[in-house]
N, C-alpha and C positions, 0 to 999 in steps of 0.2 A: 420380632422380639430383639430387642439390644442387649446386649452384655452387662453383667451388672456391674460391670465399675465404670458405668456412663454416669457422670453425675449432674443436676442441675442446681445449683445456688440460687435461692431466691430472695430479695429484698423484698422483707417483712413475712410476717407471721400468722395474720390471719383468716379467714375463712375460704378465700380465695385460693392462698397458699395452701390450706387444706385439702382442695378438691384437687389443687393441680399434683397434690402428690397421691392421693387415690390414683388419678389418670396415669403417673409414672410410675403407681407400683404394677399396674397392670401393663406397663409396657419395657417393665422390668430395669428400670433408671430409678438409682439413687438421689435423693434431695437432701440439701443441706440450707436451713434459712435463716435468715437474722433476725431476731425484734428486738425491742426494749421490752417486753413484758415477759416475764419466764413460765408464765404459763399462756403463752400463746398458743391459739388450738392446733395450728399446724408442726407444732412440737410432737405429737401425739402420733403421726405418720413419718417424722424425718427427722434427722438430727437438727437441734436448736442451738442456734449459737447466739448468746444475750447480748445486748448490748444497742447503742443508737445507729439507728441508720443515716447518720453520719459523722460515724466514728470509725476514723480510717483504719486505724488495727483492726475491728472488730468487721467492717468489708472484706479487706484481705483476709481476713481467718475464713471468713462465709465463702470464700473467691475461692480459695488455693486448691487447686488440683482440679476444679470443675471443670467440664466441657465445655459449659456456657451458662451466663450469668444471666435471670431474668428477673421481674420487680411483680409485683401484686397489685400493687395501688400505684394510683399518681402522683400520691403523696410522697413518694421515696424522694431524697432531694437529688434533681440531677448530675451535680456534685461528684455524688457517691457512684453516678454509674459513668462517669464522665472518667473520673478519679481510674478507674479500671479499666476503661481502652486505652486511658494513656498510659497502662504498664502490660499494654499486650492481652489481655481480656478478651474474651468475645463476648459482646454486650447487646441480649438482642429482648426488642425491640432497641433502635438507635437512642441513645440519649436526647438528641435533636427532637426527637418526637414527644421524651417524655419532658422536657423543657415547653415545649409551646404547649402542648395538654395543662401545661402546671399556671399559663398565663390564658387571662379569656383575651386581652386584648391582643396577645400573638396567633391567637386561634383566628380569629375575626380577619386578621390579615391574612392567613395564609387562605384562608375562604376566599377572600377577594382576589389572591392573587393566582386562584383558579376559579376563578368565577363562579364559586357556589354560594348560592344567597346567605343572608342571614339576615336576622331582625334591624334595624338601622340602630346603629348606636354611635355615643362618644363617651370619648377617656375623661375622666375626672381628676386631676391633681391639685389642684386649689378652685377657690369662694368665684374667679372670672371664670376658668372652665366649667364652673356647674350652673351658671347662668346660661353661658354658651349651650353648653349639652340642651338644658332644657328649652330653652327660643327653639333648637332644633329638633328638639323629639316629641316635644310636648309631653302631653298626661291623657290619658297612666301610660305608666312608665314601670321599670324595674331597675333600681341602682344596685351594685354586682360589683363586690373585690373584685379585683383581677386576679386574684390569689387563694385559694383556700376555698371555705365552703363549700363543704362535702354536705351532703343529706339536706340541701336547702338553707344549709348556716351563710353568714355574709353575704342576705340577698332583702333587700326590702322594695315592696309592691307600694308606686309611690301616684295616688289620684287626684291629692290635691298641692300644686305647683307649691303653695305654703311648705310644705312639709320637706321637701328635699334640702334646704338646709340643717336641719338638725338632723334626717335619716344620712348626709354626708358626714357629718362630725359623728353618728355615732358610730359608721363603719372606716373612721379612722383620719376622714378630709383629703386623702390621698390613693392613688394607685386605684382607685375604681372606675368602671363604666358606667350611664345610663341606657339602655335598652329599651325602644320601643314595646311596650307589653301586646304579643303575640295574638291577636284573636282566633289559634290555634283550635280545630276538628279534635287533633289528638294527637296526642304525644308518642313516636315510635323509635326504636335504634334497630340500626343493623349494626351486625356483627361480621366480620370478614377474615379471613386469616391469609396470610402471605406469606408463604417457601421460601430459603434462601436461594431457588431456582427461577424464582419471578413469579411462579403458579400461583394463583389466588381463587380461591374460595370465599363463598359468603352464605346464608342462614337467612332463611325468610323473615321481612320484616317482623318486626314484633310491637307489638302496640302496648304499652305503659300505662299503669296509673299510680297516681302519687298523691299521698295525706299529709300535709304537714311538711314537705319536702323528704317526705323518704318514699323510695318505691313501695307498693304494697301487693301488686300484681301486674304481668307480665301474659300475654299471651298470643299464639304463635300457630297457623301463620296468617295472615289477618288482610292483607293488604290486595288491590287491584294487580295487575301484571305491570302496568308502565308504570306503578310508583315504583315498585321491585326494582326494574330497569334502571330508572331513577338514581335509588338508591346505591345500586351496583356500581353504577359509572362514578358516584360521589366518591365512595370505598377507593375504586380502581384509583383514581386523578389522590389520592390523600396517598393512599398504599405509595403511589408511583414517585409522589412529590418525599417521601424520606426514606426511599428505599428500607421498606419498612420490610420486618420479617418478626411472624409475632399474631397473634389476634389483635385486632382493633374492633371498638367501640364506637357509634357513632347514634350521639344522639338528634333527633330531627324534632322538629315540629310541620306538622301538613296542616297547611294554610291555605286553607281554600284550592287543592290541589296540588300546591307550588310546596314542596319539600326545602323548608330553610332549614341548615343548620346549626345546632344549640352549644354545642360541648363535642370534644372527645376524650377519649379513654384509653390510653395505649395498651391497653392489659383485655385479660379475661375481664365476663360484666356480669351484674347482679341481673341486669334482663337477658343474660342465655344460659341462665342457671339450667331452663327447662331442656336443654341441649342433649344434656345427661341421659337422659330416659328417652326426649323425643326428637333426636335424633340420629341416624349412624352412626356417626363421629361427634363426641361432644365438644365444646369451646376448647375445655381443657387438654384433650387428648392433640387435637391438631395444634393448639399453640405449642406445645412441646415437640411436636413433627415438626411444626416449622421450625421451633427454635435448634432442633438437633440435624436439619439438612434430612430429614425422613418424607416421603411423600403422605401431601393430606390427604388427610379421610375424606370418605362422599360427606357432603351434608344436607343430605335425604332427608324429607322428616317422615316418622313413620306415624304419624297422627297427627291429631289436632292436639296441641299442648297450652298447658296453664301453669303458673308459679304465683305461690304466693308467699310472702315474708313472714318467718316470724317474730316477729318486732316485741323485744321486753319480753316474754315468756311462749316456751313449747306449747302446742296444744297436746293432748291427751292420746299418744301414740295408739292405743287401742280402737279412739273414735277417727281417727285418718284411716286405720284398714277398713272401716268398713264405707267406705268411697271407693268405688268401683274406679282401676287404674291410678290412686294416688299412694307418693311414695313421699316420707318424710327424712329430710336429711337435718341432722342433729349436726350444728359446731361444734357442742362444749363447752360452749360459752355459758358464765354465769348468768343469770337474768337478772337488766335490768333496764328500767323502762327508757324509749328510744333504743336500745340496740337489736342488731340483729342476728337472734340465737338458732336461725336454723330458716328452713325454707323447707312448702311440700311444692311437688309438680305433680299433671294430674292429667292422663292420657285418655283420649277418648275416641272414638270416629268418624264424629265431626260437630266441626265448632258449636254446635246449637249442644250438644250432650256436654261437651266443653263446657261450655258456661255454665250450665246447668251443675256442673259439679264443683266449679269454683264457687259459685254463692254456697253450697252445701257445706264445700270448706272452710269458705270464710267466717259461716256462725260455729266453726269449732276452734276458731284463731281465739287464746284468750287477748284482753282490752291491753293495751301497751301503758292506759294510765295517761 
């Protein structure tokens, strides 16, 4: 237990930010976090301080006096966490990390420049590059800001060669990739956390599905032993290349065995939501160990684990108890359609009872619309 005038500063204010001050009231640290929105739901656990996350008075005000500054989303502009190691901050995960997390085409580099696959792609900036891209990528394809799109936004699924001139103008004619479209098994992330002592931990794969580009469920632990391994050494080589300290996210696609990488996350992630419940130590609780120099928790799991989203509206709290091992976490978020107002996780003793309880759950999820 820490003393309570440990404090942690968090850029932004939602959901995330939420759980990570559950994890800190239980380990007895103070949070202080920023949004633009005054009823952000992580106001509801810690002090809220209003304002943009990138409005430098309203950083430092979030800043002053904490032990250590951390962000929630990738969306935070690096700027703001840049802006505060250079007045002496401790800023963890590294800015550097949450900068190429914010670019697809600087992620794809640093892939390569630890050799970890990825889909083949090229950069888009004008009408000659997007002829180029496509002679080399062919169709289907996916063209991809390099920026932005979150939940599957600024991403168009592109099969007929016709069509990528207008899907280029309509996500801007600049700053985008095309991307080899994946004939991907299934979509999985690991989750890994890194000590300010070098120690690194990581969370059995977790396997994904996704509607519409938003996750919809999560479950855990799913995977072969040498994708594991796989996955580990990917963590270890990223962890190692930004001297990171922090939980990291990493999203995969297994193809045909061969684990390429899609994306990452410098933060806690909406797929090791189910962490909380299934297992020892959750996302939340060691990203704060690490970021406070405390040693991580095991990440044992203590069952077969499920997460499901609640996207646009709660299901009927009374009908989640009667789901043997499922436990419903509430935002406070208002509902509405496309967002996400809460999340269940759903514990069992093994994956076949798993599943079995996630479809139970799923026809209690009401429709997003």
């Amino acid at each position: 237990m820490l003393h309570a005038v440990s404090t942690v500063a968090v850029l932004g204010g939602g959901q995330l930010g939420l759980m990570l001050g559950e994890a800190a009231r239980r380990l007895g640290v103070d949070v202080r976090y920023l949004d633009p929105a005054p009823d952000a739901c992580a106001g509801a656990i810690g002090t809220l301080v209003v304002g943009a996350l990138d409005d430098e008075a309203a950083v430092f005000e979030t800043a002053f006096g904490a032990d250590v500054v951390t962000y929630e989303w990738e969306g935070v502009p690096a700027w703001s966490a840049r802006v505060l190691v250079d007045t002496e901050h401790i800023v963890l995960p590294p800015p550097d990390a949450l900068a190429v997390a914010q670019d697809r085409l600087l992620e794809k580099r640093v892939a390569g420049e630890l050799a970890i696959p990825t889909a083949d792609y090229r950069p888009i900036d004008d009408a000659e590059d997007a002829a180029d891209a496509l002679s080399a990528i062919g169709v289907p394809a996916v063209l991809k800001t390099r920026r932005g799109g979150y939940d599957g936004k600024g991403q168009r699924v592109i099969h007929d060669p016709r069509a990528l001139d207008d899907a280029v103008a309509e996500l801007g004619g600049r700053g985008l990739l095309l991307e080899r479209l994946v004939p991907f098994r299934r979509e999985l992330s690991i989750l890994a956390a890194r000590g300010r002592d070098g120690a690194v931990v990581t969370w059995p794969l977790v396997e994904n599905h996704h509607e519409r580009g938003i996750l919809r469920t999560s479950l855990a632990p799913v995977c072969e032993p040498e994708h594991q391994t796989r996955a580990d050494e990917v963590a270890a080589a990223i962890l190692t290349r930004f001297d990171y300290v922090g939980v990291l996210a990493i999203e995969l696609f297994d193809a045909d065995g061969e684990l390429l990488l899609n994306e990452l996350a410098p933060r806690v992630h909406n797929s090791g939501h189910w962490t909380i419940e299934g297992s020892r130590t959750s996302q939340f609780e060691n990203h704060l160990r690490a970021i406070l120099g405390l040693p991580l928790g095991s990440t044992d799991v203590v069952g077969a684990a499920g997460m499901l989203n609640c996207i646009g509206a709660l299901p009927d709290p009374f009908l989640v108890e009667t789901v043997p091992g499922a436990v419903l976490h509430e935002y406070g978020k208002r509902p509405r359609p496309g967002r996400k107002v809460g999340h269940v996780t759903v514990l069992a003793d093994s994956p076949a009872v798993r599943d079995d309880r996630v479809e139970e759950l799923r026809a209690l999820l009401p429709s997003d619309g």
